[in-house]
VMD Tcl script that builds the backbone (N, CA, C; Angstrom):
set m [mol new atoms 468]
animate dup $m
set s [atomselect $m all]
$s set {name element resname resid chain x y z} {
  {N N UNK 1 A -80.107 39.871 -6.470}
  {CA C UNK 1 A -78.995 39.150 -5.935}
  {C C UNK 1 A -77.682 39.752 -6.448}
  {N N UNK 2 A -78.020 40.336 -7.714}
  {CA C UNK 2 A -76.394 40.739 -8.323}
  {C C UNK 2 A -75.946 42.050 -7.500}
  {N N UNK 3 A -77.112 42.797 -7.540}
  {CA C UNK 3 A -76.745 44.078 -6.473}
  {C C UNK 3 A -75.932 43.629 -4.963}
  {N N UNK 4 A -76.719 42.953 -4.520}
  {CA C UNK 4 A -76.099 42.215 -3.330}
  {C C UNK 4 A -74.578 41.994 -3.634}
  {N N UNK 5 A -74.530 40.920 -4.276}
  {CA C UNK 5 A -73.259 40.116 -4.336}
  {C C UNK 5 A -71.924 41.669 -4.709}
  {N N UNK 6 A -72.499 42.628 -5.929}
  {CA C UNK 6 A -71.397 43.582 -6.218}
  {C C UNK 6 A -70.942 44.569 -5.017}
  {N N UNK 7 A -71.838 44.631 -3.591}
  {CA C UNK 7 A -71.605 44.930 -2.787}
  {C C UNK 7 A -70.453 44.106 -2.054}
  {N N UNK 8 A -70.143 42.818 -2.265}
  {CA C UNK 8 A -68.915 42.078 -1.583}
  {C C UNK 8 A -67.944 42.642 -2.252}
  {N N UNK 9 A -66.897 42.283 -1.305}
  {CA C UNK 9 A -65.061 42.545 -1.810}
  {C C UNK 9 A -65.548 42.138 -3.106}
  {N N UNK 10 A -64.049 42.229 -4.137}
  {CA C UNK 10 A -64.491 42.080 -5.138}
  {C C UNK 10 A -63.472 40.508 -5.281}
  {N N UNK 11 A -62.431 40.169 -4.451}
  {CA C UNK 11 A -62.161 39.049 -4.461}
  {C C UNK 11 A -62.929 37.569 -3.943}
  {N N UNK 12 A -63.789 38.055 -2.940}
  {CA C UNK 12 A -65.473 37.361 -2.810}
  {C C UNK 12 A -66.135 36.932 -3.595}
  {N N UNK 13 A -66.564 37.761 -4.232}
  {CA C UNK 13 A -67.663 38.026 -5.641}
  {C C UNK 13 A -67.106 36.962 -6.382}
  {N N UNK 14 A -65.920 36.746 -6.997}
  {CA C UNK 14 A -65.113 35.324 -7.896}
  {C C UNK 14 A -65.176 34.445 -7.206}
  {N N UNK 15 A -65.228 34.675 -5.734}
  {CA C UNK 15 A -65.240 32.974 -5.218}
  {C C UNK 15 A -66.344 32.572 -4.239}
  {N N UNK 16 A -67.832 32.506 -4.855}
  {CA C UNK 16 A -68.764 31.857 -4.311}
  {C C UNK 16 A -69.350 33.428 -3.345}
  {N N UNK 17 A -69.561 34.573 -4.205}
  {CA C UNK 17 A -70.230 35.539 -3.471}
  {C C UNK 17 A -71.238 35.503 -3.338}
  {N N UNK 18 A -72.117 34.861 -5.124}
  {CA C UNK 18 A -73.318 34.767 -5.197}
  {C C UNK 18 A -73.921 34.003 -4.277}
  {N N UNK 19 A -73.184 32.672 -3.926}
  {CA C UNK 19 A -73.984 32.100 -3.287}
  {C C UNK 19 A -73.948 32.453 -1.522}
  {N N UNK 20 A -73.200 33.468 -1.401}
  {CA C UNK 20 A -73.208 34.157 -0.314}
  {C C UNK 20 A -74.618 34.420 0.104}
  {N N UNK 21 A -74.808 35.326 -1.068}
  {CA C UNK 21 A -76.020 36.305 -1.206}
  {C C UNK 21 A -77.284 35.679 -1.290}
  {N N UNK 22 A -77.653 34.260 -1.433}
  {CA C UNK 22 A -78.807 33.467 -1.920}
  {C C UNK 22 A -79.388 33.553 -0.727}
  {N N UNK 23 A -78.764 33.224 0.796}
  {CA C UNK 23 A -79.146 32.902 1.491}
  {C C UNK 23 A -80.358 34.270 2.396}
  {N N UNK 24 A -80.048 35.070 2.260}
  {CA C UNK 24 A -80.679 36.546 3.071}
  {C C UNK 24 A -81.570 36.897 1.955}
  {N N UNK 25 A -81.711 36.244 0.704}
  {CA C UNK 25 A -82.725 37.490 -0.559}
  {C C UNK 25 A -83.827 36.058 -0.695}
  {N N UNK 26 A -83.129 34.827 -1.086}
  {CA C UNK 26 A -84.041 33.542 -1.260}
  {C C UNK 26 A -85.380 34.012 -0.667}
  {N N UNK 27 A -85.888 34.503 0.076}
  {CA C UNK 27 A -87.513 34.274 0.638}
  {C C UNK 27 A -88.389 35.422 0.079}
  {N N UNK 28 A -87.019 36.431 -0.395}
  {CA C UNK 28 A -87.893 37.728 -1.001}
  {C C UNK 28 A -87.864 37.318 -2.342}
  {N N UNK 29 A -87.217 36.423 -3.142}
  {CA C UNK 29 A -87.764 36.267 -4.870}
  {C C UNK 29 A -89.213 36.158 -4.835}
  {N N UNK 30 A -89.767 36.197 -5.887}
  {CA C UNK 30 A -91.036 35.654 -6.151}
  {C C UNK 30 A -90.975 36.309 -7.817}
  {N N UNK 31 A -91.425 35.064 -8.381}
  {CA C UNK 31 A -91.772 34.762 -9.741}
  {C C UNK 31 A -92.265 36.390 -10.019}
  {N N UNK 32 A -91.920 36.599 -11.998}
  {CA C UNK 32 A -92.847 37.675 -12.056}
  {C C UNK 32 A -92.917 37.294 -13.398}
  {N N UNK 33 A -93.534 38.317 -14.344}
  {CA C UNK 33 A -94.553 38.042 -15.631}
  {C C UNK 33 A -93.190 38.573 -16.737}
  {N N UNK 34 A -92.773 37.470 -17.045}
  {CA C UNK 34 A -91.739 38.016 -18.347}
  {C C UNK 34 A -92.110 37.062 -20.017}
  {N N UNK 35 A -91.615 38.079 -20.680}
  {CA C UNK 35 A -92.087 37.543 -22.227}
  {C C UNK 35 A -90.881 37.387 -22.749}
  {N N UNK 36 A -89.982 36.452 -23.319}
  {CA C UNK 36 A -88.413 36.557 -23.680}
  {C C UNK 36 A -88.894 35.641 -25.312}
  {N N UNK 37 A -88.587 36.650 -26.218}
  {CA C UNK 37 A -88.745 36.608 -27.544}
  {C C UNK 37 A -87.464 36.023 -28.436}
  {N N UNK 38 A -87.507 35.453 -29.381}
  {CA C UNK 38 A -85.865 35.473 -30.544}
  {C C UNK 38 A -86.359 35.813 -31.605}
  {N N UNK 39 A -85.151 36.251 -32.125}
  {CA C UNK 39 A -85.772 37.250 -33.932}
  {C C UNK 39 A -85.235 35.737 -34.841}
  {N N UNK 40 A -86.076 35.704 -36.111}
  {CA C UNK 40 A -85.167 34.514 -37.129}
  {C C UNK 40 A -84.473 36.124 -38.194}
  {N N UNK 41 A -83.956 35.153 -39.087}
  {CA C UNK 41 A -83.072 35.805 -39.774}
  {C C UNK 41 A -83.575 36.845 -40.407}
  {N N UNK 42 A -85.210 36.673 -40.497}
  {CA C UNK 42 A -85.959 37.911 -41.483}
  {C C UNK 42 A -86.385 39.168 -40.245}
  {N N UNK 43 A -86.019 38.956 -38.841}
  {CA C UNK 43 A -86.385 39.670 -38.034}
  {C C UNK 43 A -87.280 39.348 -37.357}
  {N N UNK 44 A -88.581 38.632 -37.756}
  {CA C UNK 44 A -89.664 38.270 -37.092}
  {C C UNK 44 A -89.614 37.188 -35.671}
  {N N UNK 45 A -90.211 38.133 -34.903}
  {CA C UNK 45 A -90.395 37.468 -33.263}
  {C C UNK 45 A -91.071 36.744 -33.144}
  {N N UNK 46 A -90.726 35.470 -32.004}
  {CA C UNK 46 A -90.976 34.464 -31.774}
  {C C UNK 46 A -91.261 34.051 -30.458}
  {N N UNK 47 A -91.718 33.880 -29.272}
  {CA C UNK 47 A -92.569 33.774 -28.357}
  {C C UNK 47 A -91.831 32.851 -27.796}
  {N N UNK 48 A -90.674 32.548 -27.067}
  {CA C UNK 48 A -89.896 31.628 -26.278}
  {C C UNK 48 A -90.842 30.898 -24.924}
  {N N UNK 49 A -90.575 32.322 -24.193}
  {CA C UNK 49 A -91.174 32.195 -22.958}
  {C C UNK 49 A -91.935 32.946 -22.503}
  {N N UNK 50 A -93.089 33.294 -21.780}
  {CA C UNK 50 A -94.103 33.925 -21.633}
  {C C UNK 50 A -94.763 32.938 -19.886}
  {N N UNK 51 A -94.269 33.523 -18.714}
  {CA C UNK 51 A -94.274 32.700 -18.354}
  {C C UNK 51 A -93.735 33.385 -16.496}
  {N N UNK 52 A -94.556 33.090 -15.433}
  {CA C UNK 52 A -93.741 33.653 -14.242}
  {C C UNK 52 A -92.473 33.117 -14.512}
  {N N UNK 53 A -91.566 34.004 -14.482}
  {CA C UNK 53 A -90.071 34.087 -13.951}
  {C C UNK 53 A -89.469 34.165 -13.171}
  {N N UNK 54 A -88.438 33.251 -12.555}
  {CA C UNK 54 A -87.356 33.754 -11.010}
  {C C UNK 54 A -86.256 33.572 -11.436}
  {N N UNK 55 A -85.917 33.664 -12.553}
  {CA C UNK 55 A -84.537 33.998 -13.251}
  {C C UNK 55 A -84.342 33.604 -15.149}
  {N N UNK 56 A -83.721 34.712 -15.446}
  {CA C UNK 56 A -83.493 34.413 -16.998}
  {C C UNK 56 A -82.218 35.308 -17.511}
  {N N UNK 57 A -81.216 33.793 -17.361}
  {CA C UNK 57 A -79.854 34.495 -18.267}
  {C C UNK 57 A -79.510 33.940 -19.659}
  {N N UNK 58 A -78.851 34.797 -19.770}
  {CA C UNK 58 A -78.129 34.579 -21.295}
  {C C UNK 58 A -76.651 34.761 -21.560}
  {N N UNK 59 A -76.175 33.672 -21.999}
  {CA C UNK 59 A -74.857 33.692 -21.918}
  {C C UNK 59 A -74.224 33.368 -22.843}
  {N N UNK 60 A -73.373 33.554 -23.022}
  {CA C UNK 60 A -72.046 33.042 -24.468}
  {C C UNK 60 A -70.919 32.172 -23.571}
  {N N UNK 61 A -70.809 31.666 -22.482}
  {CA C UNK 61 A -69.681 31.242 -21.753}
  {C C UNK 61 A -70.712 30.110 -20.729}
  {N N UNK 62 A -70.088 28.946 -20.396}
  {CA C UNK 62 A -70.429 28.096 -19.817}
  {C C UNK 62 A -71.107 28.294 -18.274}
  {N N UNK 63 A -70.094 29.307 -17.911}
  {CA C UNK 63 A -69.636 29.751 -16.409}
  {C C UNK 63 A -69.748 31.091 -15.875}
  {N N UNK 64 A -70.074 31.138 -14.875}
  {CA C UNK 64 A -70.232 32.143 -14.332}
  {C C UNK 64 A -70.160 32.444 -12.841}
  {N N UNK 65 A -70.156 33.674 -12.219}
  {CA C UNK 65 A -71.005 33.456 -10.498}
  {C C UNK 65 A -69.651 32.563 -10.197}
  {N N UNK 66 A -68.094 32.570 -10.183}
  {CA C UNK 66 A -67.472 31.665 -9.454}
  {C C UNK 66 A -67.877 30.675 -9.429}
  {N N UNK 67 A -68.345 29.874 -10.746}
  {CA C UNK 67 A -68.489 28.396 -11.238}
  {C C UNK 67 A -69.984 28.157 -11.570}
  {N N UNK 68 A -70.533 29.263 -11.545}
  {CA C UNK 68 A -72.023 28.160 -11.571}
  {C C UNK 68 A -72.050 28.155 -13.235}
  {N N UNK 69 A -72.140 26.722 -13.629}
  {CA C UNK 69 A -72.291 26.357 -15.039}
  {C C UNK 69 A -74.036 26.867 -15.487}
  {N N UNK 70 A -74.228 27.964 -15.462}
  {CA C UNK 70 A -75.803 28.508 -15.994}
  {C C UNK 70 A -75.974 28.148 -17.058}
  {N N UNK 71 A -75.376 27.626 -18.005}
  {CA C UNK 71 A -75.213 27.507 -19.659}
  {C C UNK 71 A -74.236 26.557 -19.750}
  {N N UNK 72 A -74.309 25.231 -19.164}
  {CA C UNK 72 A -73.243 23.930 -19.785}
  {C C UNK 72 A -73.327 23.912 -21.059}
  {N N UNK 73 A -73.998 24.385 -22.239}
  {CA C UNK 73 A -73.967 23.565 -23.455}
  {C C UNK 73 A -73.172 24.990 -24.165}
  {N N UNK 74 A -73.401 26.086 -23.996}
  {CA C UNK 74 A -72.384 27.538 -24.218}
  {C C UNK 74 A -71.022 27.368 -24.869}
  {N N UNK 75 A -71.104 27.569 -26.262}
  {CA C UNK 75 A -69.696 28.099 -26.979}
  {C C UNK 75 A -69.567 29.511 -26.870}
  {N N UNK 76 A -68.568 30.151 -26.731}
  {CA C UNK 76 A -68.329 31.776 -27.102}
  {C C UNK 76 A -68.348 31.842 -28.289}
  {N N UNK 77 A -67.905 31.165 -29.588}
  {CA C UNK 77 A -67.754 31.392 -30.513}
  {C C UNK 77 A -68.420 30.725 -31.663}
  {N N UNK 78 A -69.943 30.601 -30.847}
  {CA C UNK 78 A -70.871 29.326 -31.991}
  {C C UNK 78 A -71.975 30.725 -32.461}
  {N N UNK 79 A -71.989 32.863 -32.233}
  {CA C UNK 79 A -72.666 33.089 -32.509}
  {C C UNK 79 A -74.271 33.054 -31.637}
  {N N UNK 80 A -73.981 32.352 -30.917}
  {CA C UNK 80 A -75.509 32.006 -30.150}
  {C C UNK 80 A -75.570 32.145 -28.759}
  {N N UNK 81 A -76.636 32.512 -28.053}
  {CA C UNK 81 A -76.991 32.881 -26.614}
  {C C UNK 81 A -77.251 31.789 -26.294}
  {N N UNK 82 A -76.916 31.231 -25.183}
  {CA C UNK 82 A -77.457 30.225 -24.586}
  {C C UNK 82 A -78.726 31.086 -23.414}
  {N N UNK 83 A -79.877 30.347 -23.541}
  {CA C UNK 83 A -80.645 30.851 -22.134}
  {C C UNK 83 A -81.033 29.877 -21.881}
  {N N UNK 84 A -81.400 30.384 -20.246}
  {CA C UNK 84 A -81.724 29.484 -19.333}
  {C C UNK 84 A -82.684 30.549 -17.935}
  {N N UNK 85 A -83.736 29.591 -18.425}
  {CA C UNK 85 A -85.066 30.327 -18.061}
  {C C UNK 85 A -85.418 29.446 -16.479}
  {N N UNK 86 A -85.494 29.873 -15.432}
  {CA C UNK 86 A -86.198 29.277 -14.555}
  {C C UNK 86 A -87.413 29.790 -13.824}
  {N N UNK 87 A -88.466 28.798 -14.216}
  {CA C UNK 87 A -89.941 29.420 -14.404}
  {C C UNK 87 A -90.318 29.710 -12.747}
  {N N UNK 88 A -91.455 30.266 -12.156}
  {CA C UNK 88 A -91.846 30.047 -10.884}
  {C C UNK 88 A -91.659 28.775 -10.153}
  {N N UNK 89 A -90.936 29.237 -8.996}
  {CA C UNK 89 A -90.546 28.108 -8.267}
  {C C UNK 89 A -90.527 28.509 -6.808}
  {N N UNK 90 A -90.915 28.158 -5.698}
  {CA C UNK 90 A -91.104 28.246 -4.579}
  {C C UNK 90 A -89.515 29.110 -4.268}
  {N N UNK 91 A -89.379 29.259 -2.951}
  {CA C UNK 91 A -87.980 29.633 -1.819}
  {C C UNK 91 A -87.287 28.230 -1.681}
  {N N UNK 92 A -88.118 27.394 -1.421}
  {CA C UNK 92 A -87.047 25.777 -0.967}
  {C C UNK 92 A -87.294 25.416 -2.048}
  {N N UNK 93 A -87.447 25.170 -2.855}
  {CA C UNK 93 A -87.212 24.487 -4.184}
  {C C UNK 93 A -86.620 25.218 -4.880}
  {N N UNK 94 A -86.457 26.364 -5.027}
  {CA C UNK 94 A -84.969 27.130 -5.446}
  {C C UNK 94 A -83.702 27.160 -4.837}
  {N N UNK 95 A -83.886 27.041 -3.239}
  {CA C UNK 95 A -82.550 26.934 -2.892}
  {C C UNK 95 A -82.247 25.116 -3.105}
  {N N UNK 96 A -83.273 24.275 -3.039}
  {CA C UNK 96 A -82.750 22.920 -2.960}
  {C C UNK 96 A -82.257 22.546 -5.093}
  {N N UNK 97 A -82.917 23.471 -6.230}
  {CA C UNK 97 A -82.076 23.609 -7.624}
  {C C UNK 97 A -80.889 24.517 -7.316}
  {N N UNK 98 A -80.776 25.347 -6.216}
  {CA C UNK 98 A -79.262 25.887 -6.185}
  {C C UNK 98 A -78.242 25.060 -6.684}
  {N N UNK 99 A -78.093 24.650 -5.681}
  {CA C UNK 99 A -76.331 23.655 -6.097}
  {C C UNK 99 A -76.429 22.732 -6.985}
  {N N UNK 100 A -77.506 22.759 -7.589}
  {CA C UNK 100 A -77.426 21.835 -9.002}
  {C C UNK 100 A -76.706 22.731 -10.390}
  {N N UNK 101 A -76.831 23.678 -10.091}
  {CA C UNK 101 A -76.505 24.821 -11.383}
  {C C UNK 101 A -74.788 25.144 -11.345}
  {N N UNK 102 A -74.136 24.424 -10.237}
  {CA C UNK 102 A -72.795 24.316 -10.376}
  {C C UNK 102 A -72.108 23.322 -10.983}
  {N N UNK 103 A -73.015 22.161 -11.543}
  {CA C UNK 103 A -72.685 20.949 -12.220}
  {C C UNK 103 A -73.525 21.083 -13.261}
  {N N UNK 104 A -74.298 21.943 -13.568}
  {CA C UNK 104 A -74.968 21.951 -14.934}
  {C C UNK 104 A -76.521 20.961 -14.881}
  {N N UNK 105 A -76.813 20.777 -14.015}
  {CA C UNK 105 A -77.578 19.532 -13.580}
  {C C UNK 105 A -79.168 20.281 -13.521}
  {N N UNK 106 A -78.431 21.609 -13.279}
  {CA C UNK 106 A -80.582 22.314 -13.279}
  {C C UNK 106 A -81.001 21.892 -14.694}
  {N N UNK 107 A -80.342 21.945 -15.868}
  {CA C UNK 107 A -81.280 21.748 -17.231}
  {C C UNK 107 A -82.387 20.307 -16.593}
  {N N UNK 108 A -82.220 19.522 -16.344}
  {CA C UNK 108 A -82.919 18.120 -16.174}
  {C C UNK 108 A -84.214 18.454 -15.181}
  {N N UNK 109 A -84.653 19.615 -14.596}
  {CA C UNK 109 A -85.404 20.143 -13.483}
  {C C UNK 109 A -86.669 20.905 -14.597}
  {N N UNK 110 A -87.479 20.245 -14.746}
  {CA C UNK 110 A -88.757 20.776 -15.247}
  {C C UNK 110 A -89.481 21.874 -15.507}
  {N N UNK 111 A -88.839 23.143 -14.432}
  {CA C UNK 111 A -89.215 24.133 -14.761}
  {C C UNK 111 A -87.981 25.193 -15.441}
  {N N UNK 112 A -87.454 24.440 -15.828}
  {CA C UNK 112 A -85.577 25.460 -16.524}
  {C C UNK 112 A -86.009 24.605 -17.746}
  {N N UNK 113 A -86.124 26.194 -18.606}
  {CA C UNK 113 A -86.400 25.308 -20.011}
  {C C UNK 113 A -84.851 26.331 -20.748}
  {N N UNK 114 A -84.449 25.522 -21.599}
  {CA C UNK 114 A -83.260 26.406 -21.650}
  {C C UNK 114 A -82.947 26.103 -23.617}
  {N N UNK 115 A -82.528 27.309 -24.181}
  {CA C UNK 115 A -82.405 27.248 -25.784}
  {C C UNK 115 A -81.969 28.248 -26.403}
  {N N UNK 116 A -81.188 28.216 -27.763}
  {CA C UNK 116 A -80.231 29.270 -28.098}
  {C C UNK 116 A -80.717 29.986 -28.955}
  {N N UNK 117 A -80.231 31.504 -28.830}
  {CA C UNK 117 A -80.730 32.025 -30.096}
  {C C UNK 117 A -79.732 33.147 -30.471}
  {N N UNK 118 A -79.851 33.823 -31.296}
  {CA C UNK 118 A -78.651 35.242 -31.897}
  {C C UNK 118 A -79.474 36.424 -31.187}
  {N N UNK 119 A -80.613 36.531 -31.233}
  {CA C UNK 119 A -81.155 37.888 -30.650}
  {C C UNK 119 A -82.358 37.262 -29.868}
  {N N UNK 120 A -82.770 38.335 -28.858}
  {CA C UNK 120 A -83.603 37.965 -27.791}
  {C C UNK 120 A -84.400 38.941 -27.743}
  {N N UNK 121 A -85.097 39.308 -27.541}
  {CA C UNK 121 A -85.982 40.434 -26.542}
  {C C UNK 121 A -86.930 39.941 -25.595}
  {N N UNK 122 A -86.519 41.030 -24.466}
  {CA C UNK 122 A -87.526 40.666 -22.921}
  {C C UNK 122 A -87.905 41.744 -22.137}
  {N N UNK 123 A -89.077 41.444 -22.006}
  {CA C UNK 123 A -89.995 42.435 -21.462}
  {C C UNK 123 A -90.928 42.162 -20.616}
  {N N UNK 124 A -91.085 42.609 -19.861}
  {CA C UNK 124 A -91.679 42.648 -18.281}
  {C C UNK 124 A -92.712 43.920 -18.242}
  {N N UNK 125 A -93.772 43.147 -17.211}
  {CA C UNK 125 A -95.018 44.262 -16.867}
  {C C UNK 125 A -94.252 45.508 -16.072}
  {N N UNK 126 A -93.572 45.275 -15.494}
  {CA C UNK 126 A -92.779 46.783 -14.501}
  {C C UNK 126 A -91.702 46.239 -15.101}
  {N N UNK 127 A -90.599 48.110 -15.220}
  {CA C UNK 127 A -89.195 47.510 -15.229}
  {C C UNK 127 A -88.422 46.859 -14.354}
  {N N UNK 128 A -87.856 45.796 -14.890}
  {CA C UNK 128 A -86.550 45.364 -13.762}
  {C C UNK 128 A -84.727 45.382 -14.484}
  {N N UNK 129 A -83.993 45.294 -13.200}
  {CA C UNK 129 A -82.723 45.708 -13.692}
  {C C UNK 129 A -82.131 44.725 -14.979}
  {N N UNK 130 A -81.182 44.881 -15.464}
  {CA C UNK 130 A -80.293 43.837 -16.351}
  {C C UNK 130 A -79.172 44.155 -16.208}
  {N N UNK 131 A -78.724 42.654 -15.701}
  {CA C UNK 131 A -77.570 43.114 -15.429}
  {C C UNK 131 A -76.315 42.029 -17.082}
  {N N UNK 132 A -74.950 42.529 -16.905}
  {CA C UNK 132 A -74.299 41.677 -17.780}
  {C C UNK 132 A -73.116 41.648 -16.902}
  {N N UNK 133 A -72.812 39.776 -16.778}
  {CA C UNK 133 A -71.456 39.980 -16.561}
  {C C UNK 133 A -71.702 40.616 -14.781}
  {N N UNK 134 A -72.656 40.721 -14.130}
  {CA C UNK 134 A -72.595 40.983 -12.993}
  {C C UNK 134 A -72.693 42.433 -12.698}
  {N N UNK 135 A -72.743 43.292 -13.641}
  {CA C UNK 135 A -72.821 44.732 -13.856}
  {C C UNK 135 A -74.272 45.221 -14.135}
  {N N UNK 136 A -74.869 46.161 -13.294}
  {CA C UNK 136 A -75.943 46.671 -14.039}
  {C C UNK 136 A -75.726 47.548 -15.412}
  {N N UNK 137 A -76.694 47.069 -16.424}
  {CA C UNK 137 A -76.560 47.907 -17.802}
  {C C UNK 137 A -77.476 48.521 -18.176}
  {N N UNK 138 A -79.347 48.111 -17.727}
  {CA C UNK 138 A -80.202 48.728 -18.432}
  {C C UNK 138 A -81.317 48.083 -17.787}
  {N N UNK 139 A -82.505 48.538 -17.919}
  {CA C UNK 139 A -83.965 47.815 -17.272}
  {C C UNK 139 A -84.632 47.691 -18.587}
  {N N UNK 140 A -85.350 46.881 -18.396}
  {CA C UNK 140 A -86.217 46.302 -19.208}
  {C C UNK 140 A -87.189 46.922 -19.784}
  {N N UNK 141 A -87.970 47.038 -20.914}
  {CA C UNK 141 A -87.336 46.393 -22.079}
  {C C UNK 141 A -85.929 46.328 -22.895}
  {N N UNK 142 A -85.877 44.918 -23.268}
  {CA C UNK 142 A -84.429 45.134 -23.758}
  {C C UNK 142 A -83.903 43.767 -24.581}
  {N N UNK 143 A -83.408 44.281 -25.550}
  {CA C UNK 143 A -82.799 43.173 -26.935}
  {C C UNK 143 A -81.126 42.694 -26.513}
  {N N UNK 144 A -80.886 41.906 -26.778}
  {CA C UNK 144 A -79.892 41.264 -26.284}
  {C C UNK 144 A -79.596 39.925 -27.728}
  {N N UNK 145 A -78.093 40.807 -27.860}
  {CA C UNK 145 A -77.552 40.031 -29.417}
  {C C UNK 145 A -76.179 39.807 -29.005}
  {N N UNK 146 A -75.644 38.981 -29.921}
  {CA C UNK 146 A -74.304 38.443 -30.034}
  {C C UNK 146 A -73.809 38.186 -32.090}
  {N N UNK 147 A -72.767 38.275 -31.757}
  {CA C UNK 147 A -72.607 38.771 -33.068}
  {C C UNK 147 A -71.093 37.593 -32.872}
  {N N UNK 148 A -71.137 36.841 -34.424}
  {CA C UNK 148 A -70.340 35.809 -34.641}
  {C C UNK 148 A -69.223 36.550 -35.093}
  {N N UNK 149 A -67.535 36.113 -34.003}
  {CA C UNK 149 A -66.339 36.361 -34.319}
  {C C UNK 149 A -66.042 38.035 -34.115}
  {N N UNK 150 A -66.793 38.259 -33.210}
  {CA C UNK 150 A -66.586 39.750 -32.854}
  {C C UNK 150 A -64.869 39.986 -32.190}
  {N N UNK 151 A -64.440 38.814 -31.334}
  {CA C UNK 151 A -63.684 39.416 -30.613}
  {C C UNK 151 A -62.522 38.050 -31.363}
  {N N UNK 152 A -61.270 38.638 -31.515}
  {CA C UNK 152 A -60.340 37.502 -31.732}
  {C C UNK 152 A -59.417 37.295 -30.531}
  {N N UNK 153 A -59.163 36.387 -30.537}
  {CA C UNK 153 A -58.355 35.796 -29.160}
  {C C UNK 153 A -57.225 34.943 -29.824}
  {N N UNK 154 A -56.347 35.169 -29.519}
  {CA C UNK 154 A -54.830 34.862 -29.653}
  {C C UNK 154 A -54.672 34.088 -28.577}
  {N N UNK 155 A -54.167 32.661 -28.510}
  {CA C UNK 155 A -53.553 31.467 -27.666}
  {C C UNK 155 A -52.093 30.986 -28.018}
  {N N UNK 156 A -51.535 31.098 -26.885}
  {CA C UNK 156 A -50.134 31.051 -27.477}
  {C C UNK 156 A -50.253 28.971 -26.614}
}
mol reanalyze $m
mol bondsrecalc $m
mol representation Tube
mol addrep $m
């Protein structure tokens, strides 16, 4: 879908591109076999999710996608990933959790199990893309960290 959507204008893309794009790809998702791990402080991995997948982000920011709240509970500056895992789920029962994820309302949906961590790793039987921020960066396998007070921000 992100490929899709970076194909729109790019003033699109900020305002409801993604959900442009849901509508023409929705019947081609289908769940696949992902393992999404967190390290504790001594390094040792931990077994999150293991589990068909039709989406798994990670975020430091509430918002995304021209509003979709993927991560309502998301500080930038608490150090921690928010994820939000949504397990196998049909074509109409993904598009009918669509517009719930703009009010933050998918966490309450049974198959979105969602929880924070400092480091991640995820890995898949075939590679697939990763994207950040809407950008492709790397295929899978792949560790994914956040690091407390990296960036300072000045508010006047």
């Amino acid at each position: 879908m992100s490929r899709r959507a970076n194909a729109l204008p790019r003033w699109l893309r900020g305002h409801g591109g993604y959900a442009l794009t849901l509508a023409p790809t929705i019947f081609r998702f289908a769940p696949f076999p992902m393992k999404i791990m967190t390290a504790d402080d001594a390094g040792l991995w931990t077994m999150r999710s293991d589990q068909p997948t039709i989406l798994a982000a990670f975020a430091n920011t509430a918002i995304y996608g021209g509003g979709m709240k993927i991560a309502p509970h998301a500080l930038m500056d608490d150090g921690q990933l928010d994820v939000c895992v949504v397990g196998g789920v049909g074509p109409f029962q993904l598009a009918c959790m669509f517009p719930t994820v703009y009010f933050g309302r998918h966490l309450r949906i049974r198959e979105v199990n969602y929880f924070q961590a400092a480091r991640i790793r995820v890995e898949t039987d075939r590679q697939l893309d990763m994207y950040a921020d809407g950008e492709y960066v790397c295929r899978t396998p792949v560790e994914v960290n956040v690091q407390r007070g990296a960036l300072k921000v000045l508010t006047l």
